[in-house]
PDB file of N, CA, C and O in Angstrom, chain B, residues numbered from 101:
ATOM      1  N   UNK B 101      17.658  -1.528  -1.148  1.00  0.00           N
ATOM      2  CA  UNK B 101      17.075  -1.687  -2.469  1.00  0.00           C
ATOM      3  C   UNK B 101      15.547  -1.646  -2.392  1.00  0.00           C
ATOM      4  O   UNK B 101      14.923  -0.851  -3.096  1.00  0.00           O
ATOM      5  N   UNK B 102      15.050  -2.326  -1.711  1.00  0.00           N
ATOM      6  CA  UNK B 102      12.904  -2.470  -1.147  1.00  0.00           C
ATOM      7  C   UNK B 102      12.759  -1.242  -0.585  1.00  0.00           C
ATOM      8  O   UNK B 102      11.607  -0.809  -0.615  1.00  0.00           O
ATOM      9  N   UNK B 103      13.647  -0.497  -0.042  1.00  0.00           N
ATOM     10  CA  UNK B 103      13.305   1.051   0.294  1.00  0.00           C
ATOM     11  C   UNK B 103      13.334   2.012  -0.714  1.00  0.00           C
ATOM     12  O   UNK B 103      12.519   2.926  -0.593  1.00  0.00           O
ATOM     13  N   UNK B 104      14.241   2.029  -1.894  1.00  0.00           N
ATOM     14  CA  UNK B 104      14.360   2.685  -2.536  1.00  0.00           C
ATOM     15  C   UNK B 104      13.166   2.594  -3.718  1.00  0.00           C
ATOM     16  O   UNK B 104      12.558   3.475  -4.326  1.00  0.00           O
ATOM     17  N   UNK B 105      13.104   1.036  -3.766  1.00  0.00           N
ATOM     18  CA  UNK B 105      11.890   1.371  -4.869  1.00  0.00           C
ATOM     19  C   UNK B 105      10.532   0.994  -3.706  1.00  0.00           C
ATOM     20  O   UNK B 105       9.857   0.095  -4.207  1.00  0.00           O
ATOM     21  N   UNK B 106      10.195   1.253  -2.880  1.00  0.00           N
ATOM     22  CA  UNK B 106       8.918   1.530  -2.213  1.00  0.00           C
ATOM     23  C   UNK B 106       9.057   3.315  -2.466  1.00  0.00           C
ATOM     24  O   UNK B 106       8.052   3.938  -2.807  1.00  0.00           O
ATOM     25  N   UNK B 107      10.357   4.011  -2.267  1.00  0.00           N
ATOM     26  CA  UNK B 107      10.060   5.289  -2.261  1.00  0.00           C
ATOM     27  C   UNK B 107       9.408   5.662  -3.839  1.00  0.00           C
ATOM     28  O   UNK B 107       8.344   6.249  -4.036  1.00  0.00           O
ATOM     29  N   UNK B 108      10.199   5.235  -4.713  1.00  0.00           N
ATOM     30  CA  UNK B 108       9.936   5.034  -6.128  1.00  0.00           C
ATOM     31  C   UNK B 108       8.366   5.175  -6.243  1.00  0.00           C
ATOM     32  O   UNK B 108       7.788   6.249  -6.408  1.00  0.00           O
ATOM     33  N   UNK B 109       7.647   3.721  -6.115  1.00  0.00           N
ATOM     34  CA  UNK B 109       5.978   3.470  -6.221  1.00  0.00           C
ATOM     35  C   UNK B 109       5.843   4.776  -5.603  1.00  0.00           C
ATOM     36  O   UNK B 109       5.346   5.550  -6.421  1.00  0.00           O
ATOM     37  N   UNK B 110       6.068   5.295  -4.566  1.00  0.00           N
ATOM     38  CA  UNK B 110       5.106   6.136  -3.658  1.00  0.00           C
ATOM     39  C   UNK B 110       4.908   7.606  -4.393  1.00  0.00           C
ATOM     40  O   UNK B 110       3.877   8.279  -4.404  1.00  0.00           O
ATOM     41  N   UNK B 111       6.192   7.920  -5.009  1.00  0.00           N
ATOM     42  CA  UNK B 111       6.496   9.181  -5.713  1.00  0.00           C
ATOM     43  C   UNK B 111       5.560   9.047  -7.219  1.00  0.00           C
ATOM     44  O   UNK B 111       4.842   9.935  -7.678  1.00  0.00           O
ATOM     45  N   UNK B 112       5.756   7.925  -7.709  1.00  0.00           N
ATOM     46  CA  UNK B 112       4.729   8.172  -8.987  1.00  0.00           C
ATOM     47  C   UNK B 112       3.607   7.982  -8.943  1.00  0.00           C
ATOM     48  O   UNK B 112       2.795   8.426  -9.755  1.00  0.00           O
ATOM     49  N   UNK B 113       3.313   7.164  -7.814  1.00  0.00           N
ATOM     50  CA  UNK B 113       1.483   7.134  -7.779  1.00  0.00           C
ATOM     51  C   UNK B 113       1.073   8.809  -7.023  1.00  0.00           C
ATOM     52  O   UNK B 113      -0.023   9.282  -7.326  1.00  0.00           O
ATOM     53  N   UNK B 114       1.859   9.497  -6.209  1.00  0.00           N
ATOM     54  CA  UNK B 114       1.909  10.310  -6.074  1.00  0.00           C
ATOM     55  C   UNK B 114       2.183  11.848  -7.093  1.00  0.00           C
ATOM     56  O   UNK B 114       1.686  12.935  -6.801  1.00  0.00           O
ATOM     57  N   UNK B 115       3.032  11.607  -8.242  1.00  0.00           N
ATOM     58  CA  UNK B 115       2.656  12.012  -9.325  1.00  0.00           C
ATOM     59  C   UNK B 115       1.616  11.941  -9.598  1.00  0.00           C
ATOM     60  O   UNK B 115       0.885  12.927  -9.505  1.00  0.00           O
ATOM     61  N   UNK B 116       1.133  10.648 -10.073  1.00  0.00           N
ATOM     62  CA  UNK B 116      -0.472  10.217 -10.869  1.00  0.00           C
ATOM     63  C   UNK B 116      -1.278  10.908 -10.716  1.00  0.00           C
ATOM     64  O   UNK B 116      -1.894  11.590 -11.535  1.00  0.00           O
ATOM     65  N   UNK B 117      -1.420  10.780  -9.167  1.00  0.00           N
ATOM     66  CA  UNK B 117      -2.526  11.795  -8.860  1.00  0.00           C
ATOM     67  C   UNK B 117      -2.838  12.845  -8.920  1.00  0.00           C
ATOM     68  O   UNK B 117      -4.033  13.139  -8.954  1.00  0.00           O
ATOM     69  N   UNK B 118      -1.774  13.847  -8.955  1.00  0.00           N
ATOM     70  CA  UNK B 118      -1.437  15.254  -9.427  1.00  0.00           C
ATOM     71  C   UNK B 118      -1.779  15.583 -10.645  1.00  0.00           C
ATOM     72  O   UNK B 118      -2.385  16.528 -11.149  1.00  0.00           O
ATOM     73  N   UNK B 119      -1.258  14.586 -11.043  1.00  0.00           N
ATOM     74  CA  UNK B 119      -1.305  14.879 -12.765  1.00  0.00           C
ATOM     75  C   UNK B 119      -3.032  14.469 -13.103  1.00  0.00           C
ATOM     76  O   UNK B 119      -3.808  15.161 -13.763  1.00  0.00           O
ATOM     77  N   UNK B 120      -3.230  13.597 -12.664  1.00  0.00           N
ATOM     78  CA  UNK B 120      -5.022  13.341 -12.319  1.00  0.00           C
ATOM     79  C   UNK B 120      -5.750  14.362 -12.155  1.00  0.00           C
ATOM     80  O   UNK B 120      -6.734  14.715 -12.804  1.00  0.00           O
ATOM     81  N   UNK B 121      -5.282  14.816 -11.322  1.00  0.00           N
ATOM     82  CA  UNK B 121      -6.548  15.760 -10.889  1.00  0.00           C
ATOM     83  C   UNK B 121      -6.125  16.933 -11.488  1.00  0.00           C
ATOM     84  O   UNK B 121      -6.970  17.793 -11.241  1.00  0.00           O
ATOM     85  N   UNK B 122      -4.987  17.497 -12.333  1.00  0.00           N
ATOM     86  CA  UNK B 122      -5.516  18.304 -13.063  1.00  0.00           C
ATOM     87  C   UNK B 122      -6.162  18.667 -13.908  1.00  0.00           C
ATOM     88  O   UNK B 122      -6.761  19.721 -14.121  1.00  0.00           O
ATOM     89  N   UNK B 123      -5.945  16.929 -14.909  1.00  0.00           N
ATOM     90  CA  UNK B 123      -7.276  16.641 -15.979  1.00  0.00           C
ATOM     91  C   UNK B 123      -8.194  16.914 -15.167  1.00  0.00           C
ATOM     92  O   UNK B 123      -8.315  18.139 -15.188  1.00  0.00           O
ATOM     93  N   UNK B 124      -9.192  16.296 -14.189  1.00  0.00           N
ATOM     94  CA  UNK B 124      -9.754  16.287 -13.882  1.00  0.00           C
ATOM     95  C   UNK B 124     -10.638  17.874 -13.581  1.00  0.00           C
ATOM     96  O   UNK B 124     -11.773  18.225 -13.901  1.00  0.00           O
ATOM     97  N   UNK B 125      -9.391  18.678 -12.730  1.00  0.00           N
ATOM     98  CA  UNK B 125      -9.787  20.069 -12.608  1.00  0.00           C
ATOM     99  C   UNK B 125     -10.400  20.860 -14.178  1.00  0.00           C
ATOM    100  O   UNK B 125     -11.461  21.479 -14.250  1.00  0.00           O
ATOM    101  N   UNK B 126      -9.476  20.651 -15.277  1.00  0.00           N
ATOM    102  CA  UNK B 126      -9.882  21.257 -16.091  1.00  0.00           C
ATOM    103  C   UNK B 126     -10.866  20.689 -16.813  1.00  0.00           C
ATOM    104  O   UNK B 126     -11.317  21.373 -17.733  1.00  0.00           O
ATOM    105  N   UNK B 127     -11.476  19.236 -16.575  1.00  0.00           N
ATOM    106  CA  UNK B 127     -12.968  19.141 -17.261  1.00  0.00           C
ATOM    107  C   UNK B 127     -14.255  19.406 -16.009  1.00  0.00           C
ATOM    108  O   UNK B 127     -15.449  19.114 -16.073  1.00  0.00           O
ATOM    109  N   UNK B 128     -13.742  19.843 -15.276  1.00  0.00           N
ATOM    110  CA  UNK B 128     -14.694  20.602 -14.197  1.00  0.00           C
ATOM    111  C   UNK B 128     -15.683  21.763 -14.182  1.00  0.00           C
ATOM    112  O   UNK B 128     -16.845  22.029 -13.876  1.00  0.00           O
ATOM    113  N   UNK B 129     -14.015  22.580 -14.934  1.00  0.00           N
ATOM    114  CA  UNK B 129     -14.939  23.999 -15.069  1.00  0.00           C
ATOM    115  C   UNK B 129     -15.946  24.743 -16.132  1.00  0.00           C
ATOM    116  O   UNK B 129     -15.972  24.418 -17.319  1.00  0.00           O
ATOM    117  N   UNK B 130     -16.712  25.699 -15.617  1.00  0.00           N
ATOM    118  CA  UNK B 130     -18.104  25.520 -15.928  1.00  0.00           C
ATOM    119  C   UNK B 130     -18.021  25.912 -17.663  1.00  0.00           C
ATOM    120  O   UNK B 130     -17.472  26.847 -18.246  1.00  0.00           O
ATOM    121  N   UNK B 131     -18.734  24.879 -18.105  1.00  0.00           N
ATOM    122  CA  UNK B 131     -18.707  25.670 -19.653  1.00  0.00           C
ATOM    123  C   UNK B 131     -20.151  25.738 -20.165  1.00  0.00           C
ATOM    124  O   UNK B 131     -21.051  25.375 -19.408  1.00  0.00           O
ATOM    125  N   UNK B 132     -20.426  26.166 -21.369  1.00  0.00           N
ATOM    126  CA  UNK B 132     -21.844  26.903 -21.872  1.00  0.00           C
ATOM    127  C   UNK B 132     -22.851  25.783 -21.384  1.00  0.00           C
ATOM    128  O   UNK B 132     -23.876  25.887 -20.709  1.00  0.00           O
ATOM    129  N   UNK B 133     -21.975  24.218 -22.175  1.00  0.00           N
ATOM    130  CA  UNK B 133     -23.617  23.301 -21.807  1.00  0.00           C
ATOM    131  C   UNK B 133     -23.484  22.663 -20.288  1.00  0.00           C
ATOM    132  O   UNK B 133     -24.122  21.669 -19.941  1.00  0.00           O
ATOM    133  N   UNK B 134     -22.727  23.248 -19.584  1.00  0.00           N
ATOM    134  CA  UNK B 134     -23.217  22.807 -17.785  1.00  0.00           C
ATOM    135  C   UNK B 134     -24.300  22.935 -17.678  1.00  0.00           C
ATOM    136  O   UNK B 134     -24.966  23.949 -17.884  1.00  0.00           O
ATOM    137  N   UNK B 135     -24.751  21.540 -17.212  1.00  0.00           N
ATOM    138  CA  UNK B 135     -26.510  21.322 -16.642  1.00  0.00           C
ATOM    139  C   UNK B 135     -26.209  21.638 -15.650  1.00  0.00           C
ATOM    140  O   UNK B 135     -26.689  20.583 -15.235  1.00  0.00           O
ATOM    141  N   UNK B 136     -25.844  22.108 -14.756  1.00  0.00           N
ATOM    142  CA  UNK B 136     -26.043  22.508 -13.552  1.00  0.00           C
ATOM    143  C   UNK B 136     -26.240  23.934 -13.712  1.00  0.00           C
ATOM    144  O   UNK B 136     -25.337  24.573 -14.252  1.00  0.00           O
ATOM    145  N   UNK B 137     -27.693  24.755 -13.170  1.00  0.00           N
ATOM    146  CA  UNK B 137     -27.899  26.517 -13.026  1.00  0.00           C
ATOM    147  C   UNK B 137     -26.792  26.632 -11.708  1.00  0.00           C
ATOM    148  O   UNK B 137     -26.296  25.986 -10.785  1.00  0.00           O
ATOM    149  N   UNK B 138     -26.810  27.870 -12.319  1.00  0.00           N
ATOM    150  CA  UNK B 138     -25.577  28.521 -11.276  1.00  0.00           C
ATOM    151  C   UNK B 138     -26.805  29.173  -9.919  1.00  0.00           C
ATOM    152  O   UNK B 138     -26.517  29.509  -8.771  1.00  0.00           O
ATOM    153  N   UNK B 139     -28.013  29.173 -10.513  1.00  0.00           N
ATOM    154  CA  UNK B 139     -29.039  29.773 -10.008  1.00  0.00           C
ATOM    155  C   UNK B 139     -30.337  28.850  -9.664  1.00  0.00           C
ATOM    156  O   UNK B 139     -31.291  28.718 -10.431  1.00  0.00           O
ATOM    157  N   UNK B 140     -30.207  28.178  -8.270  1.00  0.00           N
ATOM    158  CA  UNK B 140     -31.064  26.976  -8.273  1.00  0.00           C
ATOM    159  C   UNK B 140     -32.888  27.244  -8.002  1.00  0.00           C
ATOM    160  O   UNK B 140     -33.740  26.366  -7.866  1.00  0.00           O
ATOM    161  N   UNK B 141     -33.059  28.567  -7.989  1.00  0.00           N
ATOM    162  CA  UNK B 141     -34.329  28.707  -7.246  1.00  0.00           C
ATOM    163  C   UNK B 141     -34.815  28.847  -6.078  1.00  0.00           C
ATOM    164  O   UNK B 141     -36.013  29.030  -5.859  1.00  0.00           O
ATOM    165  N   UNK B 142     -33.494  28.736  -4.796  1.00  0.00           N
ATOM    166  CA  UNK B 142     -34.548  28.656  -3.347  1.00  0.00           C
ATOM    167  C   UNK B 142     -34.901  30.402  -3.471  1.00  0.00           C
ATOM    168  O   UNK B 142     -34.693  31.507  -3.972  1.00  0.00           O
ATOM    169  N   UNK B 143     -35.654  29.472  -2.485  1.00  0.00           N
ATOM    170  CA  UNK B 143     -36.251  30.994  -1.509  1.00  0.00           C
ATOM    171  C   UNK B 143     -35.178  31.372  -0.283  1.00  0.00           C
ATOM    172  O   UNK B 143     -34.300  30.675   0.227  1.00  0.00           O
ATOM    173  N   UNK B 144     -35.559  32.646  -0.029  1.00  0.00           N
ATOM    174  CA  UNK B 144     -34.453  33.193   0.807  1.00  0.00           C
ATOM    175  C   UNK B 144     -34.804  32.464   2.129  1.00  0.00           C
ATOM    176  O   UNK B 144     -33.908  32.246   2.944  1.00  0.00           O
ATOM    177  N   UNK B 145     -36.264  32.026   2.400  1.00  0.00           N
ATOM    178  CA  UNK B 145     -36.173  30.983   3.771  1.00  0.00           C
ATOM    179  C   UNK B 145     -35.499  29.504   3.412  1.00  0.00           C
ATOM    180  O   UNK B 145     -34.910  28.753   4.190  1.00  0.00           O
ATOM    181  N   UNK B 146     -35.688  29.372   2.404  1.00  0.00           N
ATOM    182  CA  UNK B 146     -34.997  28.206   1.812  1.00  0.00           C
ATOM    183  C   UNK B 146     -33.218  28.060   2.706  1.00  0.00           C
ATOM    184  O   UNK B 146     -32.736  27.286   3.533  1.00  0.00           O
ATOM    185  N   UNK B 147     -32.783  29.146   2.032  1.00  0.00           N
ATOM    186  CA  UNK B 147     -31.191  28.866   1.967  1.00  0.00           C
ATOM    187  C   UNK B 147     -31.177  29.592   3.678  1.00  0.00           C
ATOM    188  O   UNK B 147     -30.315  29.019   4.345  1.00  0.00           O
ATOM    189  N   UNK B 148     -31.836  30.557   4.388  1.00  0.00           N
ATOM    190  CA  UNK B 148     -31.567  30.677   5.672  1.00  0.00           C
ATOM    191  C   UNK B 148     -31.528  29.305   6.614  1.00  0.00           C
ATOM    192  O   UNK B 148     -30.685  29.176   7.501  1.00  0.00           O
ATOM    193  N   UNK B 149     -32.547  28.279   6.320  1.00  0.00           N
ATOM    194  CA  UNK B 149     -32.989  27.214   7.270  1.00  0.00           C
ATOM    195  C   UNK B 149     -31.804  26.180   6.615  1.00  0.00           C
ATOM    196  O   UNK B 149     -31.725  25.119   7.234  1.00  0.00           O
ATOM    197  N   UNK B 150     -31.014  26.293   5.643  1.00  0.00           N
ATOM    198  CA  UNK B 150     -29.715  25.718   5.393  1.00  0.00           C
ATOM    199  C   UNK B 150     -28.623  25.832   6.330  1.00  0.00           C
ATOM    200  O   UNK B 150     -27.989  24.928   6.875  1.00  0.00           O
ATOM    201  N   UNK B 151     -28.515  26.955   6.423  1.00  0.00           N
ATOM    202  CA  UNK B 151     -27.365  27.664   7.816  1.00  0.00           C
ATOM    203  C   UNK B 151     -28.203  27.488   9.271  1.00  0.00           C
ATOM    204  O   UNK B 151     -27.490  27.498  10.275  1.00  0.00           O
ATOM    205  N   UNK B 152     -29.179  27.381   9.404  1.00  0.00           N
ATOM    206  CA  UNK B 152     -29.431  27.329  10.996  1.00  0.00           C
ATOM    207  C   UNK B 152     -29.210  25.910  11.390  1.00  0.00           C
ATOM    208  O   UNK B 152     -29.150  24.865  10.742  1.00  0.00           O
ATOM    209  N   UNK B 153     -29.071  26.305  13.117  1.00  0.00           N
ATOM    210  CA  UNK B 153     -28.111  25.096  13.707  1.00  0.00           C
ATOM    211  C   UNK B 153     -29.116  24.350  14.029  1.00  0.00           C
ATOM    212  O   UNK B 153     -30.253  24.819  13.993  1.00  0.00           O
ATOM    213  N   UNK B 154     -28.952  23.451  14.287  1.00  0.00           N
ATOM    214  CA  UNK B 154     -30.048  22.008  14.814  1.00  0.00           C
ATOM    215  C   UNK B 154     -30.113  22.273  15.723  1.00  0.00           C
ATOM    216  O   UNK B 154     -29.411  23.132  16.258  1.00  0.00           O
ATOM    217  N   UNK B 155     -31.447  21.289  16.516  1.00  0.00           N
ATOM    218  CA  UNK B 155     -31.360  21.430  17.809  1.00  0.00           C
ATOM    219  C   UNK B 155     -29.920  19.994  18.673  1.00  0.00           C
ATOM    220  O   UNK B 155     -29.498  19.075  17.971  1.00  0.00           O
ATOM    221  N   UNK B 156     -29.548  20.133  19.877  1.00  0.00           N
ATOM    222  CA  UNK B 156     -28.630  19.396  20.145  1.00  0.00           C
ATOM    223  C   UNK B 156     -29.651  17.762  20.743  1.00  0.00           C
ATOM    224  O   UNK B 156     -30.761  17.605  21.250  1.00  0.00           O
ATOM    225  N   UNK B 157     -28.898  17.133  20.464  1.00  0.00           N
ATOM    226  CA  UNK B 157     -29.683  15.710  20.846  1.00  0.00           C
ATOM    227  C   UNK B 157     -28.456  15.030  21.329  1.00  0.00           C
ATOM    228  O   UNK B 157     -27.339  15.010  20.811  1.00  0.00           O
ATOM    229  N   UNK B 158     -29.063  14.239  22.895  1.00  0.00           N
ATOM    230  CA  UNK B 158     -28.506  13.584  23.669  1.00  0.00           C
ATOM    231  C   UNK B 158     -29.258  12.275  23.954  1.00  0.00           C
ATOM    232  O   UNK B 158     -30.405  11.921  24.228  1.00  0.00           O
ATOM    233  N   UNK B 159     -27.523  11.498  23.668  1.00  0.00           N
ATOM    234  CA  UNK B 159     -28.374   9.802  23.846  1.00  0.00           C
ATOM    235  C   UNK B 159     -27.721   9.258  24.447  1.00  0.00           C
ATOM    236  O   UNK B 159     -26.499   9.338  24.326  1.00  0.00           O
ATOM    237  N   UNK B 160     -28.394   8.418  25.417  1.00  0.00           N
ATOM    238  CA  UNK B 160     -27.986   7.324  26.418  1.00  0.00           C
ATOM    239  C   UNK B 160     -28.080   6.174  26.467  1.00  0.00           C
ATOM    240  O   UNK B 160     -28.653   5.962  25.398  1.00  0.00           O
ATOM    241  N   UNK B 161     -27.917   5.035  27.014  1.00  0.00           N
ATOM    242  CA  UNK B 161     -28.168   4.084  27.609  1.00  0.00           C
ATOM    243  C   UNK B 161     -27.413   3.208  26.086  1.00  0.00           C
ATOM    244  O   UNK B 161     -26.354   3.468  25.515  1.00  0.00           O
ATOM    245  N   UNK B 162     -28.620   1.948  25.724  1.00  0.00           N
ATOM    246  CA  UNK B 162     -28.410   0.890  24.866  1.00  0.00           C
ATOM    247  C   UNK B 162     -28.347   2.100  23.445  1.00  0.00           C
ATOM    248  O   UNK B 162     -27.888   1.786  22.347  1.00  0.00           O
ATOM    249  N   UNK B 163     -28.735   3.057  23.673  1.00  0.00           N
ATOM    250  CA  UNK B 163     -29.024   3.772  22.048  1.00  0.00           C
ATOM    251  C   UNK B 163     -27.551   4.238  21.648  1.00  0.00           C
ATOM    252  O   UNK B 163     -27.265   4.165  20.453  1.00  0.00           O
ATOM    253  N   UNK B 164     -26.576   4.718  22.559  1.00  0.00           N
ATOM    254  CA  UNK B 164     -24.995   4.747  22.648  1.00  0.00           C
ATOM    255  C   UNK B 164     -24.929   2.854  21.617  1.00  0.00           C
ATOM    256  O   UNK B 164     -24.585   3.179  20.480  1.00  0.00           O
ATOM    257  N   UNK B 165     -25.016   2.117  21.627  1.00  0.00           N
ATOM    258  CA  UNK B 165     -24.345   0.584  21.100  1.00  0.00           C
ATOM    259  C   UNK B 165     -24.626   0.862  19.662  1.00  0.00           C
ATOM    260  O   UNK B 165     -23.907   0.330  18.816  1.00  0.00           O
ATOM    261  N   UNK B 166     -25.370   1.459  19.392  1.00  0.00           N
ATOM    262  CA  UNK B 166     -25.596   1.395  17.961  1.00  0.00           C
ATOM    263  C   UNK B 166     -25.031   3.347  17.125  1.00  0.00           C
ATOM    264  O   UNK B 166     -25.228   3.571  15.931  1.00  0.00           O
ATOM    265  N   UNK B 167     -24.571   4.111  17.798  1.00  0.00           N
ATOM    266  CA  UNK B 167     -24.271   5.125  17.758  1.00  0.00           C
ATOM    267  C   UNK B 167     -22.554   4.847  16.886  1.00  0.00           C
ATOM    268  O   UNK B 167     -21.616   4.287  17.454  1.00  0.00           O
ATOM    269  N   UNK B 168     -22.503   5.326  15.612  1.00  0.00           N
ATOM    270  CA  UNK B 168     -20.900   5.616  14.926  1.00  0.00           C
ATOM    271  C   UNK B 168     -20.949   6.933  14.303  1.00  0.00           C
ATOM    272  O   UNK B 168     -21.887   7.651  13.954  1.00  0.00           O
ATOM    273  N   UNK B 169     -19.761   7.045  14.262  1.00  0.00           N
ATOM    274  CA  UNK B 169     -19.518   8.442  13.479  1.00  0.00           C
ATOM    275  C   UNK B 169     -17.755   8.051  12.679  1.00  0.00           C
ATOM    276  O   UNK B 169     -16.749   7.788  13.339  1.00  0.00           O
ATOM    277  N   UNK B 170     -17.821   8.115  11.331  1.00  0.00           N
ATOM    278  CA  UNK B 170     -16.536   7.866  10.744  1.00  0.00           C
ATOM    279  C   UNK B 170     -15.693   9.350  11.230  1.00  0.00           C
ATOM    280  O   UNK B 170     -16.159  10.488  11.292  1.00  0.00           O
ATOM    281  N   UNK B 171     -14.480   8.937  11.500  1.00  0.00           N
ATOM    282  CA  UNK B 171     -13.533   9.691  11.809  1.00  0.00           C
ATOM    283  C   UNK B 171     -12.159   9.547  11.044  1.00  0.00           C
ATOM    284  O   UNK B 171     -11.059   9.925  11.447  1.00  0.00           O
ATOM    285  N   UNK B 172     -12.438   8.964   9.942  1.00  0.00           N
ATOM    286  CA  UNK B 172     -11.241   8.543   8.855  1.00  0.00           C
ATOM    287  C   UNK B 172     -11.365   9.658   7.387  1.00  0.00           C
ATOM    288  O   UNK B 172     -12.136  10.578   7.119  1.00  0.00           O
ATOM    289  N   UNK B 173     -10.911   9.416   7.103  1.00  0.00           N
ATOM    290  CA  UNK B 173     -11.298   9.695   5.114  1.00  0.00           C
ATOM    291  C   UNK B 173     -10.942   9.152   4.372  1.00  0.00           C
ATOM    292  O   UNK B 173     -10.548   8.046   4.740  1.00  0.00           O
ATOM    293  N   UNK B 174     -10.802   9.442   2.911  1.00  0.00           N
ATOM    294  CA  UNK B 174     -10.463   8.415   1.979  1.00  0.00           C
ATOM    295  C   UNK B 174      -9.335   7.808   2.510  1.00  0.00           C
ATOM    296  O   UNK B 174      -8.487   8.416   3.163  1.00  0.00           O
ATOM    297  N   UNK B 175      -9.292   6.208   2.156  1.00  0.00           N
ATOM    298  CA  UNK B 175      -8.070   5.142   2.079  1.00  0.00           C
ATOM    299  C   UNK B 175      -7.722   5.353   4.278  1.00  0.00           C
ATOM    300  O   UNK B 175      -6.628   5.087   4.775  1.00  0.00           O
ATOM    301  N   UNK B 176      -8.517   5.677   4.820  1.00  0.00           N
ATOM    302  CA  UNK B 176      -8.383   5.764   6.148  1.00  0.00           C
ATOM    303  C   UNK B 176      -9.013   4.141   6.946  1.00  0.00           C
ATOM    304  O   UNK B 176      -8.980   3.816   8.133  1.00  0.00           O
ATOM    305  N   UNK B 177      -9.483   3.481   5.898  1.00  0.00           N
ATOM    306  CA  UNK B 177      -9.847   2.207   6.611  1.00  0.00           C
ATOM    307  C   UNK B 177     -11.733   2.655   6.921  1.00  0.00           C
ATOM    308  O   UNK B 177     -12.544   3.412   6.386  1.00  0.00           O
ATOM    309  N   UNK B 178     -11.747   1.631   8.139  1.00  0.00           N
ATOM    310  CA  UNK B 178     -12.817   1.425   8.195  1.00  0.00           C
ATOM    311  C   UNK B 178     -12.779   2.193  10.388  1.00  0.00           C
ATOM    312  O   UNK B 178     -13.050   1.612  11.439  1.00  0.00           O
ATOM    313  N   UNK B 179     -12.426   3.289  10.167  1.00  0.00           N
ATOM    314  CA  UNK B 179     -11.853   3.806  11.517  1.00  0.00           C
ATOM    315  C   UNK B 179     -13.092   5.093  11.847  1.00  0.00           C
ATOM    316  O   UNK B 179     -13.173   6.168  11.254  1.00  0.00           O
ATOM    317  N   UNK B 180     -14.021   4.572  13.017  1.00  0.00           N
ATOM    318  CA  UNK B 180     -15.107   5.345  13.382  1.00  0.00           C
ATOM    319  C   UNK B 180     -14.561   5.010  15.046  1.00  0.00           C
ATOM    320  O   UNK B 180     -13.757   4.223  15.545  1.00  0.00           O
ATOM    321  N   UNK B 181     -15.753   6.390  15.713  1.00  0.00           N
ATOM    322  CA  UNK B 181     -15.797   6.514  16.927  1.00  0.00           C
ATOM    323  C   UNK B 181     -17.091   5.966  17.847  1.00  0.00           C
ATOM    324  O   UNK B 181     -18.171   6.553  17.771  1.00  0.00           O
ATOM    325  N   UNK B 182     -16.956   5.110  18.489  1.00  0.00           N
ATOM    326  CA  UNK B 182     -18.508   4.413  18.644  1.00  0.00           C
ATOM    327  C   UNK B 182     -18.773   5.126  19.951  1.00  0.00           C
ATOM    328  O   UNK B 182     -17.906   5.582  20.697  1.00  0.00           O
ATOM    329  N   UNK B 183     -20.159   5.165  20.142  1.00  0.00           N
ATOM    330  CA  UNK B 183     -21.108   5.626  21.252  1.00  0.00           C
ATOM    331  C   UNK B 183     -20.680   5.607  22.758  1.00  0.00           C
ATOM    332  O   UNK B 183     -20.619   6.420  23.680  1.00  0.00           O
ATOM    333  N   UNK B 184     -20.272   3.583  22.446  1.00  0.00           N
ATOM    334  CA  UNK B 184     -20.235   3.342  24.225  1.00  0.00           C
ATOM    335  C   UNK B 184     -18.261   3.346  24.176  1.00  0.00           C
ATOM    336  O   UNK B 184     -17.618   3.204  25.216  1.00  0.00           O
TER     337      UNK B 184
END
């Protein structure tokens, strides 16, 4: 019976969201008064130095203790990869 309606919750909040984000999709797309230009102004060095790669940086010692990087996504918790 607790299995069947856990499957239950899971399927309609799982609906919800579907059904969510299609509202959502369709007040998205672009209409006459979008403040956003489709055409922002860079310069062509502008948007090149967008795509170029960084230089690589390497860290050691105590600077690793304070080093995270999240490795989760939404509703993934609080789940990162630390330095040391």
């Amino acid at each position: 019976m607790m299995r069947k309606l856990s499957t239950t919750i899971i399927k309609f909040a799982a609906l919800s969201l579907f059904v969510g984000s299609l509202f959502t999709a369709q007040g998205a797309k672009i209409r006459e008064e979008h403040v956003i230009p489709a055409d922002k102004g860079l310069s062509q060095n502008a948007v090149r130095k967008m795509y170029e790669r960084g230089k690589r940086q390497t860290y050691q010692g105590k600077d690793l203790d304070t080093i995270g990087m999240s490795v989760g996504s939404i509703a993934a918790g609080q789940l990162y990869l630390r330095g040391d």
